[in-house]
N, C-alpha and C positions, 0 to 999 in steps of 0.2 A: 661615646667618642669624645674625647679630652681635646678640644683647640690648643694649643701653644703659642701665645702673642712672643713674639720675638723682639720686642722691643722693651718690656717691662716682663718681669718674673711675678709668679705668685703676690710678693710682697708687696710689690706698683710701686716697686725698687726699678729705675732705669737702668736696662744694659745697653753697654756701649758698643761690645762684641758681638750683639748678635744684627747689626745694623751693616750695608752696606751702602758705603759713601761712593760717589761718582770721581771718577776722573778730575781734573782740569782739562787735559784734550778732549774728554767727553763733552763736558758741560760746553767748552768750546766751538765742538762740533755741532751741538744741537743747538746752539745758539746764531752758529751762521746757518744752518738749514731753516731754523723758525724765520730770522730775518730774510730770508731770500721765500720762503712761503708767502711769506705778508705783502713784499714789495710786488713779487711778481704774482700771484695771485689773488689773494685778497683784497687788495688795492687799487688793479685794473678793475675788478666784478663790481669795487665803489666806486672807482672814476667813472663808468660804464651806466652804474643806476645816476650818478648827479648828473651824467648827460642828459639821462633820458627824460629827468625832472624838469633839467635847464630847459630841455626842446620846448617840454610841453609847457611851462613859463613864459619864455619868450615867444612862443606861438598865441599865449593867450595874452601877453602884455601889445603886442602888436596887432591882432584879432584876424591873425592869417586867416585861419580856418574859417572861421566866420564871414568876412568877406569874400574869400572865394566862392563857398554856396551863395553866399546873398548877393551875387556880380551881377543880375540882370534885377535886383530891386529899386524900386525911385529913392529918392536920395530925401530922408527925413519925410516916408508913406505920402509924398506930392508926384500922383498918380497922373500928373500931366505931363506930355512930349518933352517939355522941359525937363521935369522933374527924373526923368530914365535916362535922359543925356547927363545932366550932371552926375546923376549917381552911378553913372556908368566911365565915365570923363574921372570922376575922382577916384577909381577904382583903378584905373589903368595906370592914373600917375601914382598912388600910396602903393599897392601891390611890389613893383619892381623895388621899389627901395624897402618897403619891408623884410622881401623875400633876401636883399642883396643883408642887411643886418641879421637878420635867422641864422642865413648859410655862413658868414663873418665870424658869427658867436658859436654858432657848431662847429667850424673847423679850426679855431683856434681852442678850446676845450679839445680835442682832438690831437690838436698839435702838441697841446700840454700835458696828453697821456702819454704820447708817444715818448717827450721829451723825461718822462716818468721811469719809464722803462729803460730808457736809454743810458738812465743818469749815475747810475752803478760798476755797467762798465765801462763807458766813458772817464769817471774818474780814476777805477785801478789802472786803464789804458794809460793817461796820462800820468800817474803817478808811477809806473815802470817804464815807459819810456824817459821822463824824466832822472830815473835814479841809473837806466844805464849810459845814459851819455854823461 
């Protein structure tokens, strides 16, 4: 069985007839589908994993996790009446303002996905309304 490259003859002499070239509406077409692929899909699945990284960052920059299991431990292993009131006293007041920076920095990452998504047709929106008035 004999292949036939279509692009070069026997000689690896280039034909030019035996090639088919794309469009301009084509190439144009797949170019607003590739970019609307990427914006809206491949880009939220990335916004999505930096959250998930951010979460667990600022869960560990803050040491939520941590002190929540360890909320009934003495404050710096001072196993005296003292030492469970404190570190129980410091817990309730660090806690609320951590947890309130966490949930701050998760939903503005959040907000800035949205504002992601949104940001596309928001500007054709405004760029037709503009041109018919």
């Amino acid at each position: 069985m004999e292949v036939k490259n279509t692009v070069s003859d026997n000689s690896g002499q280039q034909l030019l007839t035996g090639t088919k070239v794309d469009s301009y509406a084509a190439i144009l077409l797949y170019s607003f589908q590739d970019f609307l692929r990427w914006w809206y899909i491949k880009m939220p699945i990335w916004h999505l994993r930096v959250l998930n990284r951010l979460a667990k960052v600022v869960d560990d920059q803050l040491s939520l996790s941590l002190l929540s299991k360890t909320f009934f431990t003495p404050w710096h292993r001072d196993y005296s009446a003292m030492g469970y009131l404190f570190g129980i006293a410091m817990r309730i007041l660090y806690l609320p303002i951590a947890v309130t920076i966490f949930l701050l920095i998760f939903f503005l990452y959040l907000l800035f996905i949205l504002f992601w998504i949104i940001l596309p047709i928001a500007t054709l929106t405004f760029i037709l309304t503009s041109l018919i008035k």
